[in-house]
N, C-alpha and C positions, 0 to 999 in steps of 0.2 A: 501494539499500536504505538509507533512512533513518530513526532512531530522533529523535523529534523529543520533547523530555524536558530541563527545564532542570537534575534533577535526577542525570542520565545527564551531560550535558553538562558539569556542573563535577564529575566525578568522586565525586560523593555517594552514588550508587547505582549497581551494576552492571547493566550494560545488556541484563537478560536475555533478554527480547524480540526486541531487535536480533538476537540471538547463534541464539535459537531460527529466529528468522524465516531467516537465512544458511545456518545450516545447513541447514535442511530444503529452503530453494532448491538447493545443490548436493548433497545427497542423491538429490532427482529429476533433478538431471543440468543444472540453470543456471547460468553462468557467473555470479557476482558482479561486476560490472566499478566499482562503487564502493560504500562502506558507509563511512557516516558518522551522526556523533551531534551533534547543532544541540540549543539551545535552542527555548524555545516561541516562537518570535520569525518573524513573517510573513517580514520582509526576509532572514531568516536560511534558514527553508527555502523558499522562491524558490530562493533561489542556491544550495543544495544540489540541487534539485529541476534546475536549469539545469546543473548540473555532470553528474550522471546523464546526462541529455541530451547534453551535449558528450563524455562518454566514452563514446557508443555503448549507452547502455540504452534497451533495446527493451521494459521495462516496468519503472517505477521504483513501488515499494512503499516505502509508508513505515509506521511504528511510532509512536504516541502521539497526542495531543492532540486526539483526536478529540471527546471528554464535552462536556460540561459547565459545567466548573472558568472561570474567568477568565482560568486563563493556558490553554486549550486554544483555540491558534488555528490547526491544522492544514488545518482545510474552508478558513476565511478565504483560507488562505497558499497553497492549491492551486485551489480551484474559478475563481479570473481567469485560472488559468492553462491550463484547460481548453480545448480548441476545442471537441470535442463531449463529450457527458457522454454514460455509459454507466449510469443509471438501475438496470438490472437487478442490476447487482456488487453496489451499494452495498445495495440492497435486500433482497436475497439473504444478505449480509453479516449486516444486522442480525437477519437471521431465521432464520439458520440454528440457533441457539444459545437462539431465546426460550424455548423451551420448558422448557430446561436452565436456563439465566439470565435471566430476564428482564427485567435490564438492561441487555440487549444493545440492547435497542429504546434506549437513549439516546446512542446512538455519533451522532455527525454524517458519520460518514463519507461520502467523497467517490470516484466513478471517474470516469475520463473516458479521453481521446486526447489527446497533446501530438506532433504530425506524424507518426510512424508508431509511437509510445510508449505502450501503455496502464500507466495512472497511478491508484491504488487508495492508499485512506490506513486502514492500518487500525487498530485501537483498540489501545492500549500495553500490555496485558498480556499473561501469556504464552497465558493462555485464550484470549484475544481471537484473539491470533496462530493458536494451533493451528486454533480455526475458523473464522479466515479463509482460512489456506491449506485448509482440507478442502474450502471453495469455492473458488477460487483454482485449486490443482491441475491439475483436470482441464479446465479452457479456456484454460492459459494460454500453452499452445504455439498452441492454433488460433488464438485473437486476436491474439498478437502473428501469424504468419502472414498471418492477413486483414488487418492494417496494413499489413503490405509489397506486399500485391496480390493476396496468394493467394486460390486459386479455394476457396468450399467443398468440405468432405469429403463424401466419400457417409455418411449415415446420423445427420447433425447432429453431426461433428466430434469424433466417441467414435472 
């Protein structure tokens, strides 16, 4: 779980996002195995995004930089690091919310696979957060699962 916010990062603002986004993983029962707050800085969540990875996360989410803005270089800093991209997440992501917000459609966000890791970067507010995990949620045992080899479920993984 990473909060990628340069404004989080030098202690300027409270990392609400981060906090909503953690909780609400171990409320549905997911280990947090790192949570960290980076700068908008590519080189910077790389190497956060590599540390998840080397501590055993089996899906690294991250929080922020997805817009817009100049300093938002989230997609940048994760989609080289993709093997395959998973089109649908991201998709899904921006449209779950349009109707509500309709500038959800300007998220850049990014999914994909990093060796058996699904990797989702979602938009830094806390709105953003709640509906990305309301998509999120409910596939995100079966995908990671199907990373590790698992067989499909009967009845499209509900």
């Amino acid at each position: 779980m990473i909060t990628c916010s340069n404004r989080s990062a030098c202690g300027e603002r409270a990392d609400d996002s981060g906090e909503l986004l953690a909780t609400r993983l171990v409320e549905e029962g997911h280990d947090v195995v790192l949570r960290t707050i980076v700068p908008d800085d590519v080189p910077a969540i790389r190497a956060a995004v590599r540390s998840a990875l080397a501590a055993g996360a089996r899906a690294v989410l991250t929080t922020g930089g997805t817009g817009l803005t100049p300093t938002d270089v989230t997609p940048e800093a994760v989609a080289p690091l993709l093997e395959r991209q998973v089109p649908g997440i991201a998709e899904t992501l921006r449209a779950a919310a349009r109707d509500r917000v309709p500038t959800s459609v300007l998220s850049r966000g990014v999914a994909g696979t990093i060796g058996e890791a699904l990797v989702v970067t979602l938009p830094g507010s806390p709105g953003g957060v709640r509906d990305g995990l309301a998509v999120l949620l409910p596939l995100l045992e079966h995908a990671v699962e199907q990373l590790g080899g698992g067989d499909h479920r009967p009845g499209g993984g509900v």
